[in-house]
C-alpha positions as MATLAB code, in Angstrom:
seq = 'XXXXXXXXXXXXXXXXXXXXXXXXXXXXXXXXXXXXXXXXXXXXXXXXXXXXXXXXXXXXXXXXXXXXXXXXXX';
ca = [
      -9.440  -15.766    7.262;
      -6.901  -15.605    4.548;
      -4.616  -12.493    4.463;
      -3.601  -10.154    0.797;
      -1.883   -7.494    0.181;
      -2.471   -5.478   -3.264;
       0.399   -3.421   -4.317;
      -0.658   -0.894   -7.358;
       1.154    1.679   -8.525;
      -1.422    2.559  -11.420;
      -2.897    5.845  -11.527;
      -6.343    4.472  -11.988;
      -6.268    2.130   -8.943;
     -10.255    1.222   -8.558;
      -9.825   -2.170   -7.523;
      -7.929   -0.308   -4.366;
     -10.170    2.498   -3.922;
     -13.466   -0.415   -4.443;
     -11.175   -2.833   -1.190;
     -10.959    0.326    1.064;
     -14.388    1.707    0.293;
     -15.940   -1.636    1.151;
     -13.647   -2.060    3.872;
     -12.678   -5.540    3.284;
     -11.507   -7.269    6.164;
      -7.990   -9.520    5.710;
      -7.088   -6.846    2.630;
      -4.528   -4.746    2.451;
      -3.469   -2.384   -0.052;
       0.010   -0.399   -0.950;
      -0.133    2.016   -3.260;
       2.673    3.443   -4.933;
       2.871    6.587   -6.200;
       6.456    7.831   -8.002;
       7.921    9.593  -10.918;
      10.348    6.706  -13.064;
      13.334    8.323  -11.028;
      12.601    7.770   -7.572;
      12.362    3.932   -8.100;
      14.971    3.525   -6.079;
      13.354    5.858   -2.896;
      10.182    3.694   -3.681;
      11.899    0.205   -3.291;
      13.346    1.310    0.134;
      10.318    2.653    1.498;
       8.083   -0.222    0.118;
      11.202   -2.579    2.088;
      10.981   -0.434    5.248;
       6.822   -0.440    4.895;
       6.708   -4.372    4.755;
       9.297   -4.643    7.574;
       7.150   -1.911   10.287;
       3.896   -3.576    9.089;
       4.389   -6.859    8.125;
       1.884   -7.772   11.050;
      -1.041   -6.197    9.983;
      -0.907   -4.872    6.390;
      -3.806   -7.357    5.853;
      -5.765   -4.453    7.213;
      -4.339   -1.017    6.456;
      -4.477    1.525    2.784;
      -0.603    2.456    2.341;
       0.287    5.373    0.121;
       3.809    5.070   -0.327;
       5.325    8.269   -2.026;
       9.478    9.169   -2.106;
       9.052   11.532    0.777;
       6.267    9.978    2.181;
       4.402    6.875    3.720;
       0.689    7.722    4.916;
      -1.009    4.734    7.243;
      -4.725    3.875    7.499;
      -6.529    1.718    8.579;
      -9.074   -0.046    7.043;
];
C-alpha cells in the first residue's frame, strides 16, 4: 500500500474532510490553518510535525495552527 500525505491550507478543504470521513487507509492529511503573518510559526511547526510523525502521517488528520498542532488518527 502506497503512502500520501495532503497538505491544504484552503478554507474549503473537502477533499480533506471527504479522506478523513471515509477513513482512507495509507492517507494522511495536514491542514494548515494561519493568518499571512504567522507563515513563519506555520513553517516551523509543519518542520517539527513531519519530523515527530514522519512514521505514520500516512494515517493521521493534522491541524496545524501557530499555537497549535491537534493529532488524530484516522
Amino acid at each position: 500500500m502506497s503512502r500520501k500525505i495532503l497538505a491544504d491550507e484552503c478554507v474549503d478543504f473537502r477533499i480533506s474532510r471527504w479522506v478523513f470521513a471515509h477513513k482512507h487507509k495509507g492517507v494522511g492529511i495536514i491542514f494548515l490553518r494561519y493568518a499571512s503573518d504567522d507563515i513563519q510559526k506555520i513553517g516551523f511547526a509543519l518542520i517539527q510535525v513531519l519530523n515527530t510523525y514522519q512514521d505514520s502521517l500516512s494515517r493521521k488528520f493534522v491541524v496545524i495552527k501557530p499555537q497549535k498542532i491537534r493529532v488524530r488518527d484516522i
